[in-house]
Short mmCIF file of the C-alpha atoms (twelve columns), coordinates in Angstrom:
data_MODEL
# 
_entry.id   MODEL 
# 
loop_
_atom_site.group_PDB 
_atom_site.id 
_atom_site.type_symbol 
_atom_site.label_atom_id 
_atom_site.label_alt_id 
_atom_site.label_comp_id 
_atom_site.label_asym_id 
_atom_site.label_seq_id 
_atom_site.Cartn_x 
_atom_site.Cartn_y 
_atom_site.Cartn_z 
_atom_site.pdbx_PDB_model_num 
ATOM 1   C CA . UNK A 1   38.456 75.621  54.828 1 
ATOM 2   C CA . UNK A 2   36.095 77.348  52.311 1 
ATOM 3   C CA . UNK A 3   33.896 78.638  55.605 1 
ATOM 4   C CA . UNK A 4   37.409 80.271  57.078 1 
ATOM 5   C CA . UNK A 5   37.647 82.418  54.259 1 
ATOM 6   C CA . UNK A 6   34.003 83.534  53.909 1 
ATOM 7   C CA . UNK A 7   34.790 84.057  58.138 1 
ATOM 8   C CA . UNK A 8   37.634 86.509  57.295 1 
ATOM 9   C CA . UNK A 9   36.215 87.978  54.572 1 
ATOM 10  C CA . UNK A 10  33.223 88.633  56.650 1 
ATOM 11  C CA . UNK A 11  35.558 90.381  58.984 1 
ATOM 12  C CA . UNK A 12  37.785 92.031  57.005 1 
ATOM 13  C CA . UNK A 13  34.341 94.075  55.398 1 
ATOM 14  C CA . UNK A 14  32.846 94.585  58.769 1 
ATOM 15  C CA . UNK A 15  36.363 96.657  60.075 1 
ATOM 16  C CA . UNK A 16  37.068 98.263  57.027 1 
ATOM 17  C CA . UNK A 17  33.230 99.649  57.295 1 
ATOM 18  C CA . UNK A 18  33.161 100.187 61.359 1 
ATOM 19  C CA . UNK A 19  36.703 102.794 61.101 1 
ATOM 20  C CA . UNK A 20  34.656 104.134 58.031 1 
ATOM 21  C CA . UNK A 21  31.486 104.883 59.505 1 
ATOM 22  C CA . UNK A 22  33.497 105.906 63.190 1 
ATOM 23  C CA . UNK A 23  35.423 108.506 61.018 1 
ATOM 24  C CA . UNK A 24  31.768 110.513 59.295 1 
ATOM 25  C CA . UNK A 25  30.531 110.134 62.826 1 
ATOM 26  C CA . UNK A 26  29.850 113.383 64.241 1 
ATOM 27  C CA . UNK A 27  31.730 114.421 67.507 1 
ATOM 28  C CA . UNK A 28  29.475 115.740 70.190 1 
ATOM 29  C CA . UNK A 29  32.278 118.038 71.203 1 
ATOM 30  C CA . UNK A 30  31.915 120.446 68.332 1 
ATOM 31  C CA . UNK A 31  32.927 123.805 70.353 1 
ATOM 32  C CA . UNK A 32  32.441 126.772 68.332 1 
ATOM 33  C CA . UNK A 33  32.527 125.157 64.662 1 
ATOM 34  C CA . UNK A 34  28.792 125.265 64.654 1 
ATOM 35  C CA . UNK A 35  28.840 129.176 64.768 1 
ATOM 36  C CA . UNK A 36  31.618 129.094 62.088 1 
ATOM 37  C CA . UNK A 37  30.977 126.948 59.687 1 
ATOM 38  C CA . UNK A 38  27.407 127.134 59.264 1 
ATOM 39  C CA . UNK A 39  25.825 125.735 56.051 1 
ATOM 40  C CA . UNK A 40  24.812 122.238 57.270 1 
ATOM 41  C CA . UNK A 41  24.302 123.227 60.795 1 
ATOM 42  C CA . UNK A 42  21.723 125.843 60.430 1 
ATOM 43  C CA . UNK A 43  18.451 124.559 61.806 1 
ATOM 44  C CA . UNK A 44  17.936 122.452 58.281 1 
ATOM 45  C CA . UNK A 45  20.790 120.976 58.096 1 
ATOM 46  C CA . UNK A 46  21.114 120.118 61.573 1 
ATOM 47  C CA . UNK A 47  17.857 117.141 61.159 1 
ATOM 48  C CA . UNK A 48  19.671 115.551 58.727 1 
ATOM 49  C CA . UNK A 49  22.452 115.277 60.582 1 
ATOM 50  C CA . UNK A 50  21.463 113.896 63.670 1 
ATOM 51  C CA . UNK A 51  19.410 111.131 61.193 1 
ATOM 52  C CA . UNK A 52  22.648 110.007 59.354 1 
ATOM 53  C CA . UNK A 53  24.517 110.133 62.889 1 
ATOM 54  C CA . UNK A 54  21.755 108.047 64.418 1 
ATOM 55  C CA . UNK A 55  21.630 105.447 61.422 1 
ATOM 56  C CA . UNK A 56  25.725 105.273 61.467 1 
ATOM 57  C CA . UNK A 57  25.815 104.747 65.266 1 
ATOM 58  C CA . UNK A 58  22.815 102.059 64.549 1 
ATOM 59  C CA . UNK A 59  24.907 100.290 61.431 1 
ATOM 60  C CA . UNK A 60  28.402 100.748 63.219 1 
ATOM 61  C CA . UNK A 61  26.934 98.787  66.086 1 
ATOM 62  C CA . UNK A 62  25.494 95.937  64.040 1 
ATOM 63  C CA . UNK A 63  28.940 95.862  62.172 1 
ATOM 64  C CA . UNK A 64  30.591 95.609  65.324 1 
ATOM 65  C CA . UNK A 65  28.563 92.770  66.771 1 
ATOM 66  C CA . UNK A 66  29.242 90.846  63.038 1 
ATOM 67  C CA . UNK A 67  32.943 91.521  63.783 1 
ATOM 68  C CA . UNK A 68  32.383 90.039  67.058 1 
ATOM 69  C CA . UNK A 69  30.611 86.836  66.059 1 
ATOM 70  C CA . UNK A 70  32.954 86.248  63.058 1 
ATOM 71  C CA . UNK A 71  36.120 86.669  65.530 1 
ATOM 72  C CA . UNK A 72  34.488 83.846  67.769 1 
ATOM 73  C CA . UNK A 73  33.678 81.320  65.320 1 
ATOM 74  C CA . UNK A 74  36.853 81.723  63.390 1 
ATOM 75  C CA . UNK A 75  38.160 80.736  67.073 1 
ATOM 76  C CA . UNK A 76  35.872 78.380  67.840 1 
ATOM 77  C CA . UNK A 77  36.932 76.461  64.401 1 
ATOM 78  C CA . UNK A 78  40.352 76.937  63.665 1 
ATOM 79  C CA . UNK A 79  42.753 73.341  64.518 1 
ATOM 80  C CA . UNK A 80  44.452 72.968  67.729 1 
ATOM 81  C CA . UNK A 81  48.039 73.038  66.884 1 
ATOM 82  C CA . UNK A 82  49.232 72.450  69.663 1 
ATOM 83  C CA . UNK A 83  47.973 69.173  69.818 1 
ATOM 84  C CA . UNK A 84  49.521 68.385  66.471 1 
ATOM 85  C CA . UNK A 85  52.956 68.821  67.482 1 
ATOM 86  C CA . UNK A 86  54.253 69.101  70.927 1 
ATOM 87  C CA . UNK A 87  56.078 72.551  71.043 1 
ATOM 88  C CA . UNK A 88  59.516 71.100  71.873 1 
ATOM 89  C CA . UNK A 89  59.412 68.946  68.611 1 
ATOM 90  C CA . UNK A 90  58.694 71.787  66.310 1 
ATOM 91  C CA . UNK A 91  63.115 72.137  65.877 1 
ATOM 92  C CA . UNK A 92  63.151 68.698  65.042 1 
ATOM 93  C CA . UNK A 93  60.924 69.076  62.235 1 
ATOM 94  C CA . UNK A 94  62.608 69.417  58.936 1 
ATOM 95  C CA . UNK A 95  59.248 70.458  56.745 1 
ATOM 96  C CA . UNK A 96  55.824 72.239  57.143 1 
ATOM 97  C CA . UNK A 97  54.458 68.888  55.578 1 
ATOM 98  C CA . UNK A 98  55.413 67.157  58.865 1 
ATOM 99  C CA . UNK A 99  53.634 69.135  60.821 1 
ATOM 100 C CA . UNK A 100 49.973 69.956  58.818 1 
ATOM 101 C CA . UNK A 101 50.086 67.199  56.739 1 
# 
């Protein structure tokens, strides 16, 4: 019980952080908003942000793999229910004690 919360907290972090870290990700279609906007993309600016790119692509992947993992043993570990209570029975049941407990 304790581990199935830990699981989906576990997940709950990992795909709050992989839409963050998707969002700053840099789009390799840029057109012509290098030649506008300048500032950070002047030859300077443009190291450091291929190095945070390259380290959010690296931690978005190992988030993603987490997510991954956590979705399959949450799977792999949650009851059968099914074999609890045949489906057809489940109108005949008057409480949710009947059925989990």
């Amino acid at each position: 019980m304790v581990l199935q919360y830990i699981l989906l907290g576990i997940l709950l972090v990992s795909a709050l952080f992989i839409v963050i870290a998707v969002l700053f990700q840099k789009t390799k279609e840029d057109g012509l908003s290098p030649t506008i906007a300048g500032g950070a993309e002047t030859y300077y600016g443009q190291g450091n942000v291929a190095r945070t790119d390259k380290k959010l692509r690296k931690w978005t992947l190992i988030a993603g793999v987490v997510f991954a993992l956590a979705v399959l043993i949450v799977y792999i570990i949650q009851p059968d229910y099914e074999q609890v209570v045949a489906f057809d029975q489940w109108q005949k049941l008057s409480s949710y004690s009947e059925v989990f407990g």
